[in-house]
Structure formats: C-alpha cells, structure tokens
PDB file of N, CA, C and O in Angstrom, chain B, residues numbered from 101:
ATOM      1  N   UNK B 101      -5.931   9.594  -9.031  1.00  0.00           N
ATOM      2  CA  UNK B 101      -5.865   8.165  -9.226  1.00  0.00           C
ATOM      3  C   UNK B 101      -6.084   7.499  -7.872  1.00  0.00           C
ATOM      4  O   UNK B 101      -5.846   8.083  -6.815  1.00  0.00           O
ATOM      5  N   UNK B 102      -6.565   6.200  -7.951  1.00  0.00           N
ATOM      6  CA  UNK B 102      -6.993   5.748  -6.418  1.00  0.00           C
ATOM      7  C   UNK B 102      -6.027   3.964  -6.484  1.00  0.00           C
ATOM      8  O   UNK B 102      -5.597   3.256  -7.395  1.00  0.00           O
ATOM      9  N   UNK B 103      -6.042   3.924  -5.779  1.00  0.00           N
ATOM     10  CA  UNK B 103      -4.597   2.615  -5.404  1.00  0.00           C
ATOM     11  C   UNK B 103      -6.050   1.663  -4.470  1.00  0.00           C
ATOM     12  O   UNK B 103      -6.486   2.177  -3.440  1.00  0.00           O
ATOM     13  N   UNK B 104      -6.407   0.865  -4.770  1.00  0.00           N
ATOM     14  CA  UNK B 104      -7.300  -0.423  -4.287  1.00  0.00           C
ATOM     15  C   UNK B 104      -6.568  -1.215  -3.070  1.00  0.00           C
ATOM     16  O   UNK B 104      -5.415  -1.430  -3.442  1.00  0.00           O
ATOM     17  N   UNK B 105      -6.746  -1.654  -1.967  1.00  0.00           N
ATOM     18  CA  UNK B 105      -6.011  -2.361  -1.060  1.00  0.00           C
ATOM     19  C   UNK B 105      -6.871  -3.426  -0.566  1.00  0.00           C
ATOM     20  O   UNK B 105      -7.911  -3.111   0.011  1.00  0.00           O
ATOM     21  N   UNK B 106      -6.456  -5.054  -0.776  1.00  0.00           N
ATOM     22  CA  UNK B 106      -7.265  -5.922  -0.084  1.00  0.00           C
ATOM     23  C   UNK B 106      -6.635  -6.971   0.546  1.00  0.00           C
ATOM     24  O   UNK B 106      -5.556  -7.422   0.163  1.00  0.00           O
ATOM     25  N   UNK B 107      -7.257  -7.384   1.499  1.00  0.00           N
ATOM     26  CA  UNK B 107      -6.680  -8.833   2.048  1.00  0.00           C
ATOM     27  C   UNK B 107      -5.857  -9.542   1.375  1.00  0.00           C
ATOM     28  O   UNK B 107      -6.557  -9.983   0.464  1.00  0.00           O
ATOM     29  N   UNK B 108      -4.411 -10.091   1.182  1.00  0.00           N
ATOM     30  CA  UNK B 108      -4.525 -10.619   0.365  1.00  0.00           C
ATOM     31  C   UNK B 108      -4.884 -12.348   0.696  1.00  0.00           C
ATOM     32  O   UNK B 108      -4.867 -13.146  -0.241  1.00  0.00           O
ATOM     33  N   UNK B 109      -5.117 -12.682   1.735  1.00  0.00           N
ATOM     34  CA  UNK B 109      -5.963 -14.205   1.894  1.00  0.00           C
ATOM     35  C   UNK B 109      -4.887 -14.917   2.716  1.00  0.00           C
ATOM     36  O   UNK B 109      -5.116 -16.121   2.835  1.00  0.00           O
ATOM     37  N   UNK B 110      -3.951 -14.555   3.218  1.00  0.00           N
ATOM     38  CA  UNK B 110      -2.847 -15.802   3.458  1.00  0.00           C
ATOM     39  C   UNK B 110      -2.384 -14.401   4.990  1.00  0.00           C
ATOM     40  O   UNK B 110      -2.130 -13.203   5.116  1.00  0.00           O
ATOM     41  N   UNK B 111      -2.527 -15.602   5.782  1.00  0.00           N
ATOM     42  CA  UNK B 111      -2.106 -15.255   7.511  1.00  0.00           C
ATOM     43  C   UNK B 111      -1.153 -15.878   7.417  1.00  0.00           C
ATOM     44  O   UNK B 111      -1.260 -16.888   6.721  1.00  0.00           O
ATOM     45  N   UNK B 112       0.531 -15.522   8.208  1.00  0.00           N
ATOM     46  CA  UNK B 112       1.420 -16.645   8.965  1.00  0.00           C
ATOM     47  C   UNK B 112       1.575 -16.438  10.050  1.00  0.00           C
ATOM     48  O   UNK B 112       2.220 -15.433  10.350  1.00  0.00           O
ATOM     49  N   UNK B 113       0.925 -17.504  11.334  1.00  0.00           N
ATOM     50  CA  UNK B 113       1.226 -16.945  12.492  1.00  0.00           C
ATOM     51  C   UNK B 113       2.683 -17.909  13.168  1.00  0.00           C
ATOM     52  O   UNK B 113       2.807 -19.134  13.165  1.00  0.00           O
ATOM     53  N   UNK B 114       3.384 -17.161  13.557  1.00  0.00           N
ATOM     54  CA  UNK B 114       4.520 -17.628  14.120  1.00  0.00           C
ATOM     55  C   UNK B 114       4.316 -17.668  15.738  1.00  0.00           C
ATOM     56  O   UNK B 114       4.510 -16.616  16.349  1.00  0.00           O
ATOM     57  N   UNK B 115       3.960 -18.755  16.406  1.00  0.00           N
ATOM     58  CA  UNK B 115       4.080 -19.357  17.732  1.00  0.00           C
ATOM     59  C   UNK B 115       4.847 -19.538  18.118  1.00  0.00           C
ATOM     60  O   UNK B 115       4.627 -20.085  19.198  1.00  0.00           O
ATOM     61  N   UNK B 116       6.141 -19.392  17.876  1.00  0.00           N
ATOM     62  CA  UNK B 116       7.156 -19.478  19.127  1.00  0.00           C
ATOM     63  C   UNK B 116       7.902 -18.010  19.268  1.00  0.00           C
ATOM     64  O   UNK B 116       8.936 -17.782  19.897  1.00  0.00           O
ATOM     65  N   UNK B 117       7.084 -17.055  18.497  1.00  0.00           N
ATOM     66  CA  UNK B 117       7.700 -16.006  18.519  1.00  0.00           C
ATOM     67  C   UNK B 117       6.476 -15.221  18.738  1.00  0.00           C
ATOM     68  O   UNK B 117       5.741 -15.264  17.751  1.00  0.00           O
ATOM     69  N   UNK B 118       5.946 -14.404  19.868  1.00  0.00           N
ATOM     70  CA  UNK B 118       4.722 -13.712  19.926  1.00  0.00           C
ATOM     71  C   UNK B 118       5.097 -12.179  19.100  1.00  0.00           C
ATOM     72  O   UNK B 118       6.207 -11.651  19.155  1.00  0.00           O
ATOM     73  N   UNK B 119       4.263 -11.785  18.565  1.00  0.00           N
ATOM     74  CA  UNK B 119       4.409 -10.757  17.992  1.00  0.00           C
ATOM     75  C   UNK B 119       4.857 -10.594  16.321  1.00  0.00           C
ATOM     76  O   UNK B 119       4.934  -9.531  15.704  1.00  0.00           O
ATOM     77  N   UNK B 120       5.067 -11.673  15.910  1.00  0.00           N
ATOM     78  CA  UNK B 120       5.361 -12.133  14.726  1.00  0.00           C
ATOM     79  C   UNK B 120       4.551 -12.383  14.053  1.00  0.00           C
ATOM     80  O   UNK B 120       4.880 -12.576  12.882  1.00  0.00           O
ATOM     81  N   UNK B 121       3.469 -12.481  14.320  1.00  0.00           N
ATOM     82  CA  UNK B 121       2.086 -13.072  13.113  1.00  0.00           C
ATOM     83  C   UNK B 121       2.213 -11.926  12.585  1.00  0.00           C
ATOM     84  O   UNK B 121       2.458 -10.800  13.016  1.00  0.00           O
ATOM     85  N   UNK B 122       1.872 -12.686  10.894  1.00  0.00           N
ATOM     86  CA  UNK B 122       1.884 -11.130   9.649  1.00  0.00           C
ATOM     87  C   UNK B 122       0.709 -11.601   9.020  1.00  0.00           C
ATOM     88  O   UNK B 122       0.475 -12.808   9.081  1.00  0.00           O
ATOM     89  N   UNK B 123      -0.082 -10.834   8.416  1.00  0.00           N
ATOM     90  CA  UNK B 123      -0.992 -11.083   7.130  1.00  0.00           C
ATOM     91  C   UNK B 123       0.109 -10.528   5.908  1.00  0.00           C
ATOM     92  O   UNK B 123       1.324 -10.337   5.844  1.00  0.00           O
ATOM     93  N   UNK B 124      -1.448 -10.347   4.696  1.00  0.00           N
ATOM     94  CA  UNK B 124      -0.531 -10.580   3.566  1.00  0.00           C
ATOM     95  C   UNK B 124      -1.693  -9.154   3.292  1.00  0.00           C
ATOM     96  O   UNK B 124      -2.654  -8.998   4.045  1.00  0.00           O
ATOM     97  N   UNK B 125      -1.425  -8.243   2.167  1.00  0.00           N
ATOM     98  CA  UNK B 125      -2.296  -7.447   1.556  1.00  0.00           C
ATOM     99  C   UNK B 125      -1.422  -6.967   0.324  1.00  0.00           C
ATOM    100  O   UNK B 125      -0.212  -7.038   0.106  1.00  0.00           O
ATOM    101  N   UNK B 126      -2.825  -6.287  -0.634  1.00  0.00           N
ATOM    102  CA  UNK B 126      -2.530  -6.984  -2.022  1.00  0.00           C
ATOM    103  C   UNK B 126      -3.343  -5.073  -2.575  1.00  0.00           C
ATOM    104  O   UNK B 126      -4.256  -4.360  -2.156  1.00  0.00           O
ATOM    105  N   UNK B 127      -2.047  -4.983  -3.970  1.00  0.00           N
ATOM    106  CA  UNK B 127      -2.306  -3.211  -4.210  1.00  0.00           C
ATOM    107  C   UNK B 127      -3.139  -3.681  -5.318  1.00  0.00           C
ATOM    108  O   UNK B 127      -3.066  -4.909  -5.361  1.00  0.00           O
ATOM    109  N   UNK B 128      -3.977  -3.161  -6.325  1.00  0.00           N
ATOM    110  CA  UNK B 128      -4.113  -2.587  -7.522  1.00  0.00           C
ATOM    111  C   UNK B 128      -4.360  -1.567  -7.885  1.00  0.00           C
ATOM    112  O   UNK B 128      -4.492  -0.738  -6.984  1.00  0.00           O
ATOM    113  N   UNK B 129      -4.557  -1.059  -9.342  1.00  0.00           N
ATOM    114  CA  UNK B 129      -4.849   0.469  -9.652  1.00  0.00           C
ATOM    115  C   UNK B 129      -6.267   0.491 -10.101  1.00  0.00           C
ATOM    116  O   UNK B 129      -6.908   1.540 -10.160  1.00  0.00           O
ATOM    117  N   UNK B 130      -6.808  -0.798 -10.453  1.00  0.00           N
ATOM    118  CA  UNK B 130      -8.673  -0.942 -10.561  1.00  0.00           C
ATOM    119  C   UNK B 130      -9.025  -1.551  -8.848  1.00  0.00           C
ATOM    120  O   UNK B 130      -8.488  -2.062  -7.866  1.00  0.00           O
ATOM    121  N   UNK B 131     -10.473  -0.999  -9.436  1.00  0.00           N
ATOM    122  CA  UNK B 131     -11.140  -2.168  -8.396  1.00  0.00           C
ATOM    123  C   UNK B 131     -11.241  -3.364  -8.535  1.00  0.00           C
ATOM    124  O   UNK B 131     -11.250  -4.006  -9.585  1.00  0.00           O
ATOM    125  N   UNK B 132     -11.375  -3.954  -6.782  1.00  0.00           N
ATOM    126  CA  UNK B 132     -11.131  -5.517  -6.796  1.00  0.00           C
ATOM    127  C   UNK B 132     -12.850  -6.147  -7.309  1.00  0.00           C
ATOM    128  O   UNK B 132     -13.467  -5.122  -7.600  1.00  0.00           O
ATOM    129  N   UNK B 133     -13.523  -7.029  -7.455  1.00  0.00           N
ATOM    130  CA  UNK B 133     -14.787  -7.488  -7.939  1.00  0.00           C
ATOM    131  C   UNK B 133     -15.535  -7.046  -6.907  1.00  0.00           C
ATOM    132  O   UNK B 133     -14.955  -6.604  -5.916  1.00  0.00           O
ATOM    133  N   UNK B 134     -16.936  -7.087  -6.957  1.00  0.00           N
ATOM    134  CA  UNK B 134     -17.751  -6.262  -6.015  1.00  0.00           C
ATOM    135  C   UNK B 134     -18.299  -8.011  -5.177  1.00  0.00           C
ATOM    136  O   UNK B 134     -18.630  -9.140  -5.538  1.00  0.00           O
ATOM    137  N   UNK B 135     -18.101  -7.256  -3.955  1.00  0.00           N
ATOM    138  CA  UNK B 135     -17.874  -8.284  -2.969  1.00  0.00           C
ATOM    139  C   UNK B 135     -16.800  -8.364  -2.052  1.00  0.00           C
ATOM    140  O   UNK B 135     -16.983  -8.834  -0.929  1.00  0.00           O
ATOM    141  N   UNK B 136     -15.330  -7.811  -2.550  1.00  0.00           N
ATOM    142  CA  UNK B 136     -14.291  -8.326  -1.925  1.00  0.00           C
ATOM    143  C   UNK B 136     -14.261  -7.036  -1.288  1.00  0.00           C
ATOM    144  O   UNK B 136     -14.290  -6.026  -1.992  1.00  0.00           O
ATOM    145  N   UNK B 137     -14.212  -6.963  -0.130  1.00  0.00           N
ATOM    146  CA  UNK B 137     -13.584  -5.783   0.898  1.00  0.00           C
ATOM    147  C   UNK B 137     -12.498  -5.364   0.829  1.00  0.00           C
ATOM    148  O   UNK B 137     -11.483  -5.944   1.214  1.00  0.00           O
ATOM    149  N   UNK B 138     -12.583  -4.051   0.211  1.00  0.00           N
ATOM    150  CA  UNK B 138     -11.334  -3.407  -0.216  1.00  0.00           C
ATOM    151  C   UNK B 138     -11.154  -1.992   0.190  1.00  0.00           C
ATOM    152  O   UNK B 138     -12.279  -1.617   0.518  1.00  0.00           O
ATOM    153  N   UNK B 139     -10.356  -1.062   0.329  1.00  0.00           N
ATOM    154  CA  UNK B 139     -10.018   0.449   0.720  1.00  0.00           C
ATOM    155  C   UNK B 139      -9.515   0.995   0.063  1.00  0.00           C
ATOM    156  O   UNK B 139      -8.578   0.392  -0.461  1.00  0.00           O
ATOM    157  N   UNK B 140      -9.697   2.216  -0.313  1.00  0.00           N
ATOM    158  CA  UNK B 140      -9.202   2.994  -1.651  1.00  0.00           C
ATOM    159  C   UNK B 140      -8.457   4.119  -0.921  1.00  0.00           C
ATOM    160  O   UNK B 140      -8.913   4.655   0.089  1.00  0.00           O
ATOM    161  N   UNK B 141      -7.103   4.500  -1.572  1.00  0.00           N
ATOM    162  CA  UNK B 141      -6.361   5.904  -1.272  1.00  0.00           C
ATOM    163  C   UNK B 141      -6.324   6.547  -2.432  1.00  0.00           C
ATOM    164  O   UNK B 141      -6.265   5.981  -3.523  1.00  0.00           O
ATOM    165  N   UNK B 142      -6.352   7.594  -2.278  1.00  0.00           N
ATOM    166  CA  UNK B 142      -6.385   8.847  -3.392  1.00  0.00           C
ATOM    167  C   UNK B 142      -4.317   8.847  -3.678  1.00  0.00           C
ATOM    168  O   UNK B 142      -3.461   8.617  -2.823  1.00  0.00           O
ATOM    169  N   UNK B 143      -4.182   9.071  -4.647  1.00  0.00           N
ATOM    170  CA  UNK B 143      -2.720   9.629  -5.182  1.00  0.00           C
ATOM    171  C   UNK B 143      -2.532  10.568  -6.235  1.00  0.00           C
ATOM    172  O   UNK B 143      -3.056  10.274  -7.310  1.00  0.00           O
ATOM    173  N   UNK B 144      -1.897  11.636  -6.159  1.00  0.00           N
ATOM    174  CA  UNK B 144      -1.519  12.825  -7.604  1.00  0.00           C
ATOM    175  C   UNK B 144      -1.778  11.859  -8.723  1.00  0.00           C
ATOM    176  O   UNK B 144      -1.348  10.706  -8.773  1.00  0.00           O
ATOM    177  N   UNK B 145      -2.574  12.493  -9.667  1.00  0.00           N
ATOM    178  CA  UNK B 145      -2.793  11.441 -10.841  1.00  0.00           C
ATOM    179  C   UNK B 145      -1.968  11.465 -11.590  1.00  0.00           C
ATOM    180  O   UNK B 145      -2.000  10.565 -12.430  1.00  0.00           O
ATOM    181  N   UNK B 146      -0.971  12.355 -11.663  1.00  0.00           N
ATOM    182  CA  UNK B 146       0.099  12.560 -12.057  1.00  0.00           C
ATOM    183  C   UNK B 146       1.288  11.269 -12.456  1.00  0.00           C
ATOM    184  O   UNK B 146       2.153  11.325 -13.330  1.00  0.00           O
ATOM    185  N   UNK B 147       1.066  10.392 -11.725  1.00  0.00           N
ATOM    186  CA  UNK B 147       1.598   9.189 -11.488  1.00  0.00           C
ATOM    187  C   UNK B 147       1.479   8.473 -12.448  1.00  0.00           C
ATOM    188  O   UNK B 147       0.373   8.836 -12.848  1.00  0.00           O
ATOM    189  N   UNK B 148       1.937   7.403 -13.399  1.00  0.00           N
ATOM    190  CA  UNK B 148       1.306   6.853 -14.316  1.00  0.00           C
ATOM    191  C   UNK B 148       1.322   5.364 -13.664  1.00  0.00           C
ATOM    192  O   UNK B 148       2.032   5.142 -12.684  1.00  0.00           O
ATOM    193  N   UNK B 149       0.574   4.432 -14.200  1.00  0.00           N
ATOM    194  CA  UNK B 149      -0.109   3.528 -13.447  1.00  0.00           C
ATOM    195  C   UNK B 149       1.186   1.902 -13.075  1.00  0.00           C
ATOM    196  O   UNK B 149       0.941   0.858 -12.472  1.00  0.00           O
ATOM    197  N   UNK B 150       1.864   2.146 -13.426  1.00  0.00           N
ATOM    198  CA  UNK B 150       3.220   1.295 -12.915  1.00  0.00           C
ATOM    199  C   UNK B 150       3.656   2.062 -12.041  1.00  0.00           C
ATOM    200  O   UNK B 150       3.950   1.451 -11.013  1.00  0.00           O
ATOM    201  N   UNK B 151       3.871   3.416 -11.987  1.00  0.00           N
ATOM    202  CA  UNK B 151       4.316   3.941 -10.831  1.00  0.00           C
ATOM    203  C   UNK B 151       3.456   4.243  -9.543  1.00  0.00           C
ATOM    204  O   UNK B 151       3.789   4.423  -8.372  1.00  0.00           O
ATOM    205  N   UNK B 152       2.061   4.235 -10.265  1.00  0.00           N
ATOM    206  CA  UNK B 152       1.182   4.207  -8.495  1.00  0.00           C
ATOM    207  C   UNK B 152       1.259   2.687  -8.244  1.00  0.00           C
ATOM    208  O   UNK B 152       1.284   2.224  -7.104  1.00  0.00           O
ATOM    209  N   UNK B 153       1.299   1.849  -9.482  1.00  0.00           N
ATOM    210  CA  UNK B 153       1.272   0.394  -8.856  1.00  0.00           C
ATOM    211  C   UNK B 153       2.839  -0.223  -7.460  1.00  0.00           C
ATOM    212  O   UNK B 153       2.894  -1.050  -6.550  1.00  0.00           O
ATOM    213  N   UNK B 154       3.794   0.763  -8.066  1.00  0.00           N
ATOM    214  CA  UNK B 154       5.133   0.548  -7.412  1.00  0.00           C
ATOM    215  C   UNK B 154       4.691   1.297  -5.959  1.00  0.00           C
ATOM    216  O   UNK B 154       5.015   0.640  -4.969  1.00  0.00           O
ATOM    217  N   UNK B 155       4.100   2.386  -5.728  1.00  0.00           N
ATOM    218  CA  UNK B 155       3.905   3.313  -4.717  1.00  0.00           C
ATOM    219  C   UNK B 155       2.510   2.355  -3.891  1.00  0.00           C
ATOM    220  O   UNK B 155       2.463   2.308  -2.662  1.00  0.00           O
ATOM    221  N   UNK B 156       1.772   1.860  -4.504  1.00  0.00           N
ATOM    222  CA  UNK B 156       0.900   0.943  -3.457  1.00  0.00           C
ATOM    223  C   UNK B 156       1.779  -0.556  -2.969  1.00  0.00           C
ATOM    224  O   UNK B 156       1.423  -1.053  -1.901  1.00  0.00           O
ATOM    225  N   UNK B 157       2.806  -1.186  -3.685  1.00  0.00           N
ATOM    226  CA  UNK B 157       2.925  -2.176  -3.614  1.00  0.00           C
ATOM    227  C   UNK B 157       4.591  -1.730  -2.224  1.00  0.00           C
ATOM    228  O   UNK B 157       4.959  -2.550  -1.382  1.00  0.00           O
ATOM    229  N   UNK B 158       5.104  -0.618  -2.364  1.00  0.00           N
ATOM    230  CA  UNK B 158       5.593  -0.699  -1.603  1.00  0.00           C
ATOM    231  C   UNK B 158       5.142  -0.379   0.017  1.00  0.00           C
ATOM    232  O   UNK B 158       5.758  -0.567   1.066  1.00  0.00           O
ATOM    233  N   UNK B 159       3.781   0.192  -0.258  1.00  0.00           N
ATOM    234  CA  UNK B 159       3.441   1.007   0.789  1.00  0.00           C
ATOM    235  C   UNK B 159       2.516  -0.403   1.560  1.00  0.00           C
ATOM    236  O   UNK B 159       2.039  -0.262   2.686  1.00  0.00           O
ATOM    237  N   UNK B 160       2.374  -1.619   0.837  1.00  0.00           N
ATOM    238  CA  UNK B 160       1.664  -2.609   1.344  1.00  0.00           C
ATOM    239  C   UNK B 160       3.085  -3.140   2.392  1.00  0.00           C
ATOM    240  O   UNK B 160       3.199  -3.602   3.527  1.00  0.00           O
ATOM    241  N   UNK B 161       3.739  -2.878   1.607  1.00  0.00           N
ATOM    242  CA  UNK B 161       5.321  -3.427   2.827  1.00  0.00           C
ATOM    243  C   UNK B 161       5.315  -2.858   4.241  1.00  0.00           C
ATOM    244  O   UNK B 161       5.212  -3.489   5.293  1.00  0.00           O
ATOM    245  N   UNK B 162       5.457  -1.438   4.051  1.00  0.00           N
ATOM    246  CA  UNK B 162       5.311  -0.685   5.633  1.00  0.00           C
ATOM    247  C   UNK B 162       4.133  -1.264   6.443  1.00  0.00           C
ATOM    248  O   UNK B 162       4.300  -1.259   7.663  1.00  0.00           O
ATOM    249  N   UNK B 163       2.924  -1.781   5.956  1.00  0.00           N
ATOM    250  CA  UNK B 163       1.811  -2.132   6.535  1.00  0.00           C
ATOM    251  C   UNK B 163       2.086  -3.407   7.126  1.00  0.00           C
ATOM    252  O   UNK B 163       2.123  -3.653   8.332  1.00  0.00           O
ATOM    253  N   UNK B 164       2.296  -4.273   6.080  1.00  0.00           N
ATOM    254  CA  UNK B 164       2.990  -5.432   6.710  1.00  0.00           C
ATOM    255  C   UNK B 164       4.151  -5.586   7.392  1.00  0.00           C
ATOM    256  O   UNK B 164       3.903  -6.182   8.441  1.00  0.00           O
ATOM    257  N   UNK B 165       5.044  -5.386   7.312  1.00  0.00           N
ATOM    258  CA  UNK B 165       5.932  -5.401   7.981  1.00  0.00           C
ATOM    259  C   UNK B 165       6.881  -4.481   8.663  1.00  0.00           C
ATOM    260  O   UNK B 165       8.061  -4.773   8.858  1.00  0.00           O
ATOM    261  N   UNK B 166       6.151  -3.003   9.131  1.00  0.00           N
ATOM    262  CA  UNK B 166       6.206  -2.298  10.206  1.00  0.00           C
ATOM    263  C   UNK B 166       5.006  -1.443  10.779  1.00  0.00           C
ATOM    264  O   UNK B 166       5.069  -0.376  11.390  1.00  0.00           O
ATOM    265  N   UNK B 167       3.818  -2.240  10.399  1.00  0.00           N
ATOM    266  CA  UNK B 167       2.952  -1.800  11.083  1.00  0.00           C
ATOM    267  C   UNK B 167       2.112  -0.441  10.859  1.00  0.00           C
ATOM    268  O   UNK B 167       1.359   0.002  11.726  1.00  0.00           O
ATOM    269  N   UNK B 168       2.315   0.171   9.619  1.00  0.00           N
ATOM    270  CA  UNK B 168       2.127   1.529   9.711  1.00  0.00           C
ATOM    271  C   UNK B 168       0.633   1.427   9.424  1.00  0.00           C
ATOM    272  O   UNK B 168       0.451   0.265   9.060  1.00  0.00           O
ATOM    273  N   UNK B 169      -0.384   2.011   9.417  1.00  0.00           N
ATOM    274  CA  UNK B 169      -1.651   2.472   9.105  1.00  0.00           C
ATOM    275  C   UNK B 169      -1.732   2.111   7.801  1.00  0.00           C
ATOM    276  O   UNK B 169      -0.625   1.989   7.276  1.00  0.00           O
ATOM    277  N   UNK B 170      -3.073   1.804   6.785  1.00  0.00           N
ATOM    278  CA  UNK B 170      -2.434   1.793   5.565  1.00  0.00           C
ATOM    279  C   UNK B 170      -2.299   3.776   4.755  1.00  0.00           C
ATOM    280  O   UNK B 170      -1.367   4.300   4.144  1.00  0.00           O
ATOM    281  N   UNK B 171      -3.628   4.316   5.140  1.00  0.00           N
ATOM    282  CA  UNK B 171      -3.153   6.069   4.635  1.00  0.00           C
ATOM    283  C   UNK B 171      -1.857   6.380   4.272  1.00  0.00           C
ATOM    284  O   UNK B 171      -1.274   6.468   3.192  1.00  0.00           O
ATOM    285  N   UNK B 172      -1.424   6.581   5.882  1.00  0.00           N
ATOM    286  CA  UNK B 172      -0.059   7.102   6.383  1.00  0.00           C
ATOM    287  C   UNK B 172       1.066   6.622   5.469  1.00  0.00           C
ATOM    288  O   UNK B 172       1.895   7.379   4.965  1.00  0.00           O
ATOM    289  N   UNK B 173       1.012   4.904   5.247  1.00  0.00           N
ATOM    290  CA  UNK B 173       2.164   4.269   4.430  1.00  0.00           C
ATOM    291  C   UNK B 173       2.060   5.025   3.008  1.00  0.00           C
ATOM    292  O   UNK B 173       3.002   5.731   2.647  1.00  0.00           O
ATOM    293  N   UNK B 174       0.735   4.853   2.077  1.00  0.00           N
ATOM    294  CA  UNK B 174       0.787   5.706   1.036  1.00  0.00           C
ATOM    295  C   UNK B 174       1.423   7.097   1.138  1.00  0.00           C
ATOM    296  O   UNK B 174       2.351   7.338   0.365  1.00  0.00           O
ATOM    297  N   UNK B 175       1.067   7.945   1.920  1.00  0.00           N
ATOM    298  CA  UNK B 175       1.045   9.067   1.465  1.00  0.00           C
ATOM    299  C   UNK B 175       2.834   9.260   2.295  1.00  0.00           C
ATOM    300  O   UNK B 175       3.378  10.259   1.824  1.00  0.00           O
ATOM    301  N   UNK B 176       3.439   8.771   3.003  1.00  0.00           N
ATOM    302  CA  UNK B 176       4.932   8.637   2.974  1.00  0.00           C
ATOM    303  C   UNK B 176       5.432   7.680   2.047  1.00  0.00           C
ATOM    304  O   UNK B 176       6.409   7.158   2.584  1.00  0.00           O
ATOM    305  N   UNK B 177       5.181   7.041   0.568  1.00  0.00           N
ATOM    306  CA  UNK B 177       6.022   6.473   0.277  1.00  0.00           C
ATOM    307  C   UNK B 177       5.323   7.646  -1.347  1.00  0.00           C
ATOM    308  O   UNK B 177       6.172   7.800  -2.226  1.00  0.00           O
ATOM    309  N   UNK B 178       4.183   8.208  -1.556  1.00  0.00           N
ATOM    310  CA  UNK B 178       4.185   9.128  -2.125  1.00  0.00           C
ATOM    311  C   UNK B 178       4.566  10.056  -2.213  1.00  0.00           C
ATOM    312  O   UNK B 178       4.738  10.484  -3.354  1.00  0.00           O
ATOM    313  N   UNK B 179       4.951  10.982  -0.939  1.00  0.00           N
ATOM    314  CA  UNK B 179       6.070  11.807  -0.737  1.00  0.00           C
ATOM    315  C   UNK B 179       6.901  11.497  -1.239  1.00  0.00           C
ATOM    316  O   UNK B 179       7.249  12.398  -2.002  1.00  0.00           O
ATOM    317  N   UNK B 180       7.777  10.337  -1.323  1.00  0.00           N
ATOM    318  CA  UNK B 180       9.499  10.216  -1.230  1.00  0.00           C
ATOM    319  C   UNK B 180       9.237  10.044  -3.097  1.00  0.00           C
ATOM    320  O   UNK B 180      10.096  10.591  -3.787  1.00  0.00           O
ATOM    321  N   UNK B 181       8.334   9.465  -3.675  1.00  0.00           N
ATOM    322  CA  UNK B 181       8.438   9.901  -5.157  1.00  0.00           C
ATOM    323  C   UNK B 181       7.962  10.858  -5.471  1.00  0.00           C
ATOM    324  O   UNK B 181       7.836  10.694  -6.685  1.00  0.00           O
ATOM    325  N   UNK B 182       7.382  12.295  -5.122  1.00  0.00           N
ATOM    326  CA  UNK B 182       6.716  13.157  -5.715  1.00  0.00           C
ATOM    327  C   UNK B 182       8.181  14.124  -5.403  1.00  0.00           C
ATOM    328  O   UNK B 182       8.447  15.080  -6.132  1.00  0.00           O
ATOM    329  N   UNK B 183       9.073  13.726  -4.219  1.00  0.00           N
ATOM    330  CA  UNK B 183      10.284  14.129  -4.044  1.00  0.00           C
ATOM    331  C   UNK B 183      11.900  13.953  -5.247  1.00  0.00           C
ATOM    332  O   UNK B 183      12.887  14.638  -5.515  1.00  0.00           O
ATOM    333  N   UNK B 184      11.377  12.722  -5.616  1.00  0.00           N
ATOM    334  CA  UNK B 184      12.023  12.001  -6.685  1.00  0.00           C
ATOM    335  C   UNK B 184      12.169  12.766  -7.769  1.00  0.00           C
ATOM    336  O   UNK B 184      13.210  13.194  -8.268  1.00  0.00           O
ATOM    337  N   UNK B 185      10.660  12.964  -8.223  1.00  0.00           N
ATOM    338  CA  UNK B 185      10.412  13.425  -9.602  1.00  0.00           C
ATOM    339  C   UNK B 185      11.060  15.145  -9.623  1.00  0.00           C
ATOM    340  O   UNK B 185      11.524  15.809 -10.549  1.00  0.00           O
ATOM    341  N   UNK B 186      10.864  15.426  -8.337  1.00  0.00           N
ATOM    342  CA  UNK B 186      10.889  17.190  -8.171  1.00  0.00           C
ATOM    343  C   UNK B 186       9.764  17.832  -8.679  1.00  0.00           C
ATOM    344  O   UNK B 186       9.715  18.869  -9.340  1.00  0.00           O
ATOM    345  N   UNK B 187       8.379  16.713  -8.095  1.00  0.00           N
ATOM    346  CA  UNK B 187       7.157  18.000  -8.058  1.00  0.00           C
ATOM    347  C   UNK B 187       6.910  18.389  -6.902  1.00  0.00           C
ATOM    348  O   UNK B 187       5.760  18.827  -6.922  1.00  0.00           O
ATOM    349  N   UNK B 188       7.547  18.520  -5.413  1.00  0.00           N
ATOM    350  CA  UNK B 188       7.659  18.955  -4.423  1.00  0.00           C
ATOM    351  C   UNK B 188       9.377  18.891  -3.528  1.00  0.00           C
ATOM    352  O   UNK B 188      10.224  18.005  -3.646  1.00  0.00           O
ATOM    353  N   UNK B 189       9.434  19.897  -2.840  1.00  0.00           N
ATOM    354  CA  UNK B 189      11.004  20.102  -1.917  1.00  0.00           C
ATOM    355  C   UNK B 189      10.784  19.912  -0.780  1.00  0.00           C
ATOM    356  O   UNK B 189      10.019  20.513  -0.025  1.00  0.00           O
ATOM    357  N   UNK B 190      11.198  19.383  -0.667  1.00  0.00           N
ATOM    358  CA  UNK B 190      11.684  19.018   1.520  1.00  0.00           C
ATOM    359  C   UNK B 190      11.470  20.645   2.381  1.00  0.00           C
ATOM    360  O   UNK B 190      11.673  20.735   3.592  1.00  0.00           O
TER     361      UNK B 190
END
C-alpha cells in the first residue's frame, strides 16, 4: 500500500521566535490529482486503509513538528504498529 504526502498549502511563520516557522502537510491513501506534487511511501499492505491513513497522518506530525525526514517518520511510526499488532518483536 502507498501513503500519498503533499503540501498541505498553509505556512505559519513566527517572527519573534526564529526557528518556529512550520508548514502544514497533508496524508492520503490515493493519489493527489495529477499536477499536485506529491511523494509516495510504500507500507505492509497488510494495513487496512484507516489504519495506513492513521500511520501517514501521524507520521505527517513528526515531520512537522520535529523535523524528521518524511521516509524515516513513516517507517518509525510503522514500526510501533506492526509492533502493536504483533507482526514483528523488538
């Protein structure tokens, strides 16, 4: 299954605080319309599509608001449910 990732259109930059400007980015489980610049991650298809939607939408959080890569955020917030379910052990 592939998790869609795009802009989601809305910057806030905070000026009295440097380092604070955030964008916004936006999950789905289709593609976005052809035109819109978007990035696709692979996930166990295993997943059913509320739960990759929960696993992109949280993994848009780490991106935004700690910076992580977007890959990296998927595939650590896919871990911690493929951990969940007990189709993999620590």
């Amino acid at each position: 299954m592939k998790l869609y990732f795009a802009d989601g259109g809305s910057t806030f930059f905070d000026y009295s605080r440097v380092g604070y400007d955030s964008c916004s980015l936006i999950c789905q489980t289709e593609p976005f319309p052809q035109g819109v610049y978007s990035q696709s991650v692979d996930i166990d298809d295993r997943f059913t599509k509320q739960e990759a939607q929960s696993i992109g939408n949280t993994a848009t959080s780490y991106v935004v608001s700690d910076g992580y890569e977007l890959t990296r955020a998927v595939r650590h917030v896919e871990r911690k449910w493929m951990l969940k379910k007990g189709w993999i052990e620590e």
